[in-house]
N, CA, C and O atoms as a Tinker XYZ file with bonds, in Angstrom:
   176  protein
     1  N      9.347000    1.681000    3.064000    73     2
     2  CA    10.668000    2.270000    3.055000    64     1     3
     3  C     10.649000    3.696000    2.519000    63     2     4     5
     4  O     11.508000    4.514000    2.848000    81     3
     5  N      9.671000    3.967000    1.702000    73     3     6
     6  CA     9.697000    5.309000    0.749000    64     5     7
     7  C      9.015000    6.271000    1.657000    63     6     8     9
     8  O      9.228000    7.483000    1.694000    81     7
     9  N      8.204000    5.623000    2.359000    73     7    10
    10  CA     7.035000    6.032000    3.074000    64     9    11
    11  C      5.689000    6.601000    2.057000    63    10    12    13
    12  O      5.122000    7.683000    1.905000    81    11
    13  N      5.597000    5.682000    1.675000    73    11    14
    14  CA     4.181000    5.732000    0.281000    64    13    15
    15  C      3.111000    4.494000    1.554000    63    14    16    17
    16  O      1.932000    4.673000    1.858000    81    15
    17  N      3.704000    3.734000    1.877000    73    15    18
    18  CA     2.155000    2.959000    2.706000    64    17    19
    19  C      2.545000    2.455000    4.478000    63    18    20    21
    20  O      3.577000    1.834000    4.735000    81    19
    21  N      1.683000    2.794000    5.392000    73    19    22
    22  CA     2.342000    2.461000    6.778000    64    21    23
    23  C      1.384000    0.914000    6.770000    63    22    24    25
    24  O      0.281000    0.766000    6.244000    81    23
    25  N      2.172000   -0.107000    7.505000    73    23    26
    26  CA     2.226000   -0.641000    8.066000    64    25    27
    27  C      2.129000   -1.101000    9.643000    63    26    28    29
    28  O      2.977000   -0.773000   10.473000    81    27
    29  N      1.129000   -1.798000    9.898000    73    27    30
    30  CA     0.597000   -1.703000   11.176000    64    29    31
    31  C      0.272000   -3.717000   11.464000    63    30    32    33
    32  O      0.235000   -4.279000   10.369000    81    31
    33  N      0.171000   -4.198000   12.048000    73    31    34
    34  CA     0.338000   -5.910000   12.881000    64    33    35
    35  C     -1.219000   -5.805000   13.540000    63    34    36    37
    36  O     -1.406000   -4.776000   14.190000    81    35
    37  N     -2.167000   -6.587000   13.466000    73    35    38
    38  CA    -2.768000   -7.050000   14.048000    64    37    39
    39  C     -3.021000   -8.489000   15.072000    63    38    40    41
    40  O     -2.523000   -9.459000   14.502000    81    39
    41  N     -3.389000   -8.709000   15.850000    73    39    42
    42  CA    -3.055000   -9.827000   16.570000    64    41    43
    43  C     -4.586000  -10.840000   16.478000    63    42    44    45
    44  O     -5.488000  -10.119000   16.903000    81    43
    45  N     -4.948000  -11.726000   16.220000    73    43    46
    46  CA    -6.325000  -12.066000   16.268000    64    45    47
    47  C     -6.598000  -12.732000   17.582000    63    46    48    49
    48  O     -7.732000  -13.204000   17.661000    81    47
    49  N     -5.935000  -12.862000   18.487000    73    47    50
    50  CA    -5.694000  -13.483000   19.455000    64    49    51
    51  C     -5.396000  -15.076000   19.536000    63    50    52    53
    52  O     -4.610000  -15.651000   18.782000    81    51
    53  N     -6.194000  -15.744000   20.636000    73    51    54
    54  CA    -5.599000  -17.322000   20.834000    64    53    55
    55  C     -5.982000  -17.805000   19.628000    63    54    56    57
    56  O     -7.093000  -17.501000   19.196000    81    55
    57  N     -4.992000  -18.757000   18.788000    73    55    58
    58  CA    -5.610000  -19.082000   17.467000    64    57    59
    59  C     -6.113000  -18.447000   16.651000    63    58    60    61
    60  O     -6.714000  -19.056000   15.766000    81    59
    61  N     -6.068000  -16.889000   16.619000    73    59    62
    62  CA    -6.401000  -16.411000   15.051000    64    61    63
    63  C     -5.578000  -15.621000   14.233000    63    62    64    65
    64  O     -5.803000  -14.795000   13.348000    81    63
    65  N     -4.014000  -16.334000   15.038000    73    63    66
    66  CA    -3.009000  -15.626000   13.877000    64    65    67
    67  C     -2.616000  -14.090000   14.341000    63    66    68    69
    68  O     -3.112000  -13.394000   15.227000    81    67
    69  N     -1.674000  -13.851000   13.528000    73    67    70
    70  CA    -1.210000  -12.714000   12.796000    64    69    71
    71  C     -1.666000  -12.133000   11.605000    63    70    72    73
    72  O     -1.804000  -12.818000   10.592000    81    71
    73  N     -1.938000  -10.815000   11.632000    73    71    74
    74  CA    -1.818000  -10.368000    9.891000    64    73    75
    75  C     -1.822000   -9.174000   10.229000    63    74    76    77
    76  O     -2.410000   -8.713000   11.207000    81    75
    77  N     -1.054000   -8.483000    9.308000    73    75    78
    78  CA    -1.441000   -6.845000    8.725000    64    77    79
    79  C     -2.389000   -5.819000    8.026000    63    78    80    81
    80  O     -3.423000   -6.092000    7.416000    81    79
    81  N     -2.011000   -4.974000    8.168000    73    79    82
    82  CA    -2.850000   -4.193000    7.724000    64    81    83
    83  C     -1.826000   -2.779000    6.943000    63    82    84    85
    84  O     -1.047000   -2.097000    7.609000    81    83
    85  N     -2.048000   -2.600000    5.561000    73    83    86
    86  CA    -1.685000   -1.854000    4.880000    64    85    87
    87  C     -2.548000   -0.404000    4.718000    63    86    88    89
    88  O     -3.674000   -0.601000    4.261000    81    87
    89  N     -2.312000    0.665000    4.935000    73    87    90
    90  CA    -2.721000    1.940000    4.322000    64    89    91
    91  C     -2.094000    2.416000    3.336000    63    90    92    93
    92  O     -0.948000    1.975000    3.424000    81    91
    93  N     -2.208000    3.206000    2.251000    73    91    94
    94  CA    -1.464000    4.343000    1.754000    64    93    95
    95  C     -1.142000    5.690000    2.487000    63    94    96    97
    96  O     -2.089000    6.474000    2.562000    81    95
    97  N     -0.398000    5.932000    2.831000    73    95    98
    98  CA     0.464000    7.344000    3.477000    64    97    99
    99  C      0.282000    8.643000    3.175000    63    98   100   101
   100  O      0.653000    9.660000    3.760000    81    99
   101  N     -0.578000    8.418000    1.800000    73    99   102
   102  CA    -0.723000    9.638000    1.268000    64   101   103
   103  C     -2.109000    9.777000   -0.228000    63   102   104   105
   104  O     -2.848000    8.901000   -0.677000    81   103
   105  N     -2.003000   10.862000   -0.515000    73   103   106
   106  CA    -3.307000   10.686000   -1.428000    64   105   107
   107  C     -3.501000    9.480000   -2.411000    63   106   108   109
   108  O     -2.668000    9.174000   -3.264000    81   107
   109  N     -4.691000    8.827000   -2.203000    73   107   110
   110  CA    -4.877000    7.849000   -3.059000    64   109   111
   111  C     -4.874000    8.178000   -4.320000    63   110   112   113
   112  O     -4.185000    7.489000   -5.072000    81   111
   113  N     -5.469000    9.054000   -4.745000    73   111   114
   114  CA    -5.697000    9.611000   -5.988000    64   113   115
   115  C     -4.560000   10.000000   -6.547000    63   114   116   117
   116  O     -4.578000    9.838000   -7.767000    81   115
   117  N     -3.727000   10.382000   -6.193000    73   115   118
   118  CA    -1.937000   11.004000   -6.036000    64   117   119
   119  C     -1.350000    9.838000   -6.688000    63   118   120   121
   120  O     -0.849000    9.874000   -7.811000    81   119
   121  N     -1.454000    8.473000   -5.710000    73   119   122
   122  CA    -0.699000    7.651000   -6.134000    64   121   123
   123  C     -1.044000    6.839000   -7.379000    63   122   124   125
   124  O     -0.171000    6.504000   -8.180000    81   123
   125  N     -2.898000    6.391000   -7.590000    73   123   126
   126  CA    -3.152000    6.147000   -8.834000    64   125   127
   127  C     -2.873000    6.591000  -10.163000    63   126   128   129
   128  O     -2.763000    5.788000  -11.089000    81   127
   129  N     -2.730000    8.052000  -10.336000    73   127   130
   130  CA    -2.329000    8.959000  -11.274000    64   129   131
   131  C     -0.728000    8.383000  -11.751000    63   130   132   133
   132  O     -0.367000    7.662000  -12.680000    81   131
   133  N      0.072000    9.125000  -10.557000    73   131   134
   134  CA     1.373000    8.698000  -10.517000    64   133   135
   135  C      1.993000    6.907000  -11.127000    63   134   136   137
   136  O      3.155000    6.543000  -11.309000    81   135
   137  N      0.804000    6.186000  -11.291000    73   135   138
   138  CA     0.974000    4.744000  -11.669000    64   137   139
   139  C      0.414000    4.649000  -13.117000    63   138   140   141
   140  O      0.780000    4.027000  -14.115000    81   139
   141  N     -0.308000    5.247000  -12.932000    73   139   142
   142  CA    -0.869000    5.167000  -15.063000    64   141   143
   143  C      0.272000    5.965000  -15.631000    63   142   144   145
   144  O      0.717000    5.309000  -16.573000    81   143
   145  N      1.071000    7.288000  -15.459000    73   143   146
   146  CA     2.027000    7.851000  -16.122000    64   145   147
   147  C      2.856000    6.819000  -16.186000    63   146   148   149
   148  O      3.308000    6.701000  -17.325000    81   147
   149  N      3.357000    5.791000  -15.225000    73   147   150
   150  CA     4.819000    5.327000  -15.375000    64   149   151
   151  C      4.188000    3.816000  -16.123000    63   150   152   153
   152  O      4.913000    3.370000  -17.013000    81   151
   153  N      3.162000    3.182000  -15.881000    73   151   154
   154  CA     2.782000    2.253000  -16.915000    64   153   155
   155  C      2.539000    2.978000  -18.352000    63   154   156   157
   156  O      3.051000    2.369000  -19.291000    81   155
   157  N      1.968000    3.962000  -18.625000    73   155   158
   158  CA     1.617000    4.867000  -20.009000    64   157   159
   159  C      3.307000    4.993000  -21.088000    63   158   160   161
   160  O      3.522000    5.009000  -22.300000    81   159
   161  N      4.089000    5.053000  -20.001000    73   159   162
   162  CA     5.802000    5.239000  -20.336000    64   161   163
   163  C      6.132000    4.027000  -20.585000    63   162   164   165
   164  O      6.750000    3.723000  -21.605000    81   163
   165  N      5.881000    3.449000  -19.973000    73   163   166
   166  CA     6.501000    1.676000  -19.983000    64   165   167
   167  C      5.751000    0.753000  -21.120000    63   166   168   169
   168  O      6.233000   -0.373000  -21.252000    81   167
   169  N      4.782000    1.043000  -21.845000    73   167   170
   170  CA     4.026000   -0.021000  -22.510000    64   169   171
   171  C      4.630000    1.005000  -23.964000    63   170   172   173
   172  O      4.901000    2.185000  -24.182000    81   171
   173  N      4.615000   -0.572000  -24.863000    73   171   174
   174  CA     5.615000   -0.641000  -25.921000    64   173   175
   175  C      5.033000    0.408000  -26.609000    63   174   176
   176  O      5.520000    0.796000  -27.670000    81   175
């Protein structure tokens, strides 16, 4: 929704299901950073 990870459907064919596949949208490194500040804020 934010557009932080695209989303994409794979098909496995007869009998092997559905599933997805997740990327990040944008720098990995970007978003790891961006996740230790807001846990670093959040812990007591």
């Amino acid at each position: 929704m934010l557009g932080f990870v695209i989303k994409s459907e794979e098909n496995r064919g007869k009998g092997g299901g559905r599933s997805y596949v997740w990327e990040a949208n944008m720098d990995l490194n970007a978003v790891l950073n961006v996740r230790e500040e807001i846990e670093a804020k959040s812990a007591p």
